[in-house]
N, C-alpha and C positions, 0 to 999 in steps of 0.2 A: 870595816866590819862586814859588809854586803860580800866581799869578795872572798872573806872568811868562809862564810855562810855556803856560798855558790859552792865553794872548793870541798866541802864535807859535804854537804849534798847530792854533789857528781861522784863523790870517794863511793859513800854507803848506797848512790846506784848502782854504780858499777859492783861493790862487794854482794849486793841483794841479784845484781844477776847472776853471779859467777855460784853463788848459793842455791837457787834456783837450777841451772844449769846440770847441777850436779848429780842428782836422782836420774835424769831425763839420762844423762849419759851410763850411769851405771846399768839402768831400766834395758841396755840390749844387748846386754850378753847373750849370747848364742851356744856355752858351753855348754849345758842341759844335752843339746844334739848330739848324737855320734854321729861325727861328720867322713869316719871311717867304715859307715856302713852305710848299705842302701838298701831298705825293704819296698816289695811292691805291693801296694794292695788293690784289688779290684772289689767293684761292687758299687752303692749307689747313695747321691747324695745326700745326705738327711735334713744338714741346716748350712746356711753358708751364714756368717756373721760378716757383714761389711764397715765393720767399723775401727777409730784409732783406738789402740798405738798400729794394731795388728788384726786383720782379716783370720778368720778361722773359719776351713773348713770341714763338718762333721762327715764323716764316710764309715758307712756302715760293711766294713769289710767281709767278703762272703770264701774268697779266698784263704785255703790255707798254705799260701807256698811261701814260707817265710813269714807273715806277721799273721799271729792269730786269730780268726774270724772273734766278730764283734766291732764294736763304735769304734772309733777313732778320731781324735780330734786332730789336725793337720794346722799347725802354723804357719801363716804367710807374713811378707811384712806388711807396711801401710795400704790402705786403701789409694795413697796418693801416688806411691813407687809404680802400684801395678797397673793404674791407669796409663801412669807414662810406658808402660812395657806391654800396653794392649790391650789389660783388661776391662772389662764394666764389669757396674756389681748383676748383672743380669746372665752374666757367659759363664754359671752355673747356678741349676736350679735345683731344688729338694725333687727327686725320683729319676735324675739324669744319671744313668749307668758309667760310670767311668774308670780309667785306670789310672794309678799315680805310684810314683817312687819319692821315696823318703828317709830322710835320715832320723831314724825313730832317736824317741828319747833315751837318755842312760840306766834311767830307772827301770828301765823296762812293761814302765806304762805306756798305754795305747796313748798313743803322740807322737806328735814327728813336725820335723821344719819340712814343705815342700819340696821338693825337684824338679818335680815335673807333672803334671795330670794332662790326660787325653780323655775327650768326651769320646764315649765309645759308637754312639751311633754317627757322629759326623768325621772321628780323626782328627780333629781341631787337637792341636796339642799348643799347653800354656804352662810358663815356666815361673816359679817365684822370683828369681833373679832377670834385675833388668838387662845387665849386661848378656843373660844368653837368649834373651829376647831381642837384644840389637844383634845377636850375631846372624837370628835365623832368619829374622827380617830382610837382614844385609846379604846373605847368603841368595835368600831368595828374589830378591830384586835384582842380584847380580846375574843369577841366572834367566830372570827375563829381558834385563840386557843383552846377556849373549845369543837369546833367543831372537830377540827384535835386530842386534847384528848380523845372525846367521838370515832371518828371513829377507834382509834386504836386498832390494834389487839390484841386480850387479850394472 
């Protein structure tokens, strides 16, 4: 009887995770984006929202070369991905001038999934995806390798 018990038990855990599971997977589709286009906007930060599933940040775009001046709201993913990829939630503030590229939404409301932003008075440039954050990291330590090689003493 007990071993009954244990055995339906562990069945309808496992079926209440797999049930659970489900939303959280459907929850990130990304098709919304046109991932065939890239708009840039310039202009400055309004609200950064630091929190899950997805960071958002508001950019009040002043530029008209390609996305319409006015708000903008820019998707990123977790607050947890971007920390691993460099960022904190303080490496942009509400009144920081910036530029960013984006793959605006389909509907052709103001929105977009990231690509890329640069603070405009420092250059610091920060990318939503981790992997091209490990490349530029990589890239650039590599080149202070061959720097610290080239300066060595012969």
């Amino acid at each position: 009887m007990r071993s009954s018990f244990t055995k339906v038990a562990a069945l309808s855990s496992l079926f209440g995770l797999a049930a659970a599971a489900y939303p959280v997977a459907a929850h990130h589709s990304t098709t919304m984006f046109d991932r065939e286009k890239t708009l840039p906007l310039v202009g400055t930060v309004k609200e950064l929202h630091w929190t899950n599933p997805h960071v958002a940040i508001f950019i009040d775009n002043t530029s008209g070369q390609g996305a319409s001046p006015g708000l903008w709201v820019i998707e990123l993913t977790s607050p947890g991905n971007l920390v691993r990829s460099g960022w904190t939630r303080t490496v942009l503030k509400p009144g920081d001038k910036v530029s960013a590229d984006i793959h605006p939404l389909r509907d052709g409301t103001k929105g977009g999934a990231l690509r890329k932003i640069t603070l405009v008075d420092s250059g610091q440039s920060y990318t939503y995806n981790i992997r091209d954050q490990e490349r530029r990291t990589s890239s650039r330590n590599t080149a202070n390798d061959l720097t610290l090689v080239l300066a060595a003493p012969a």
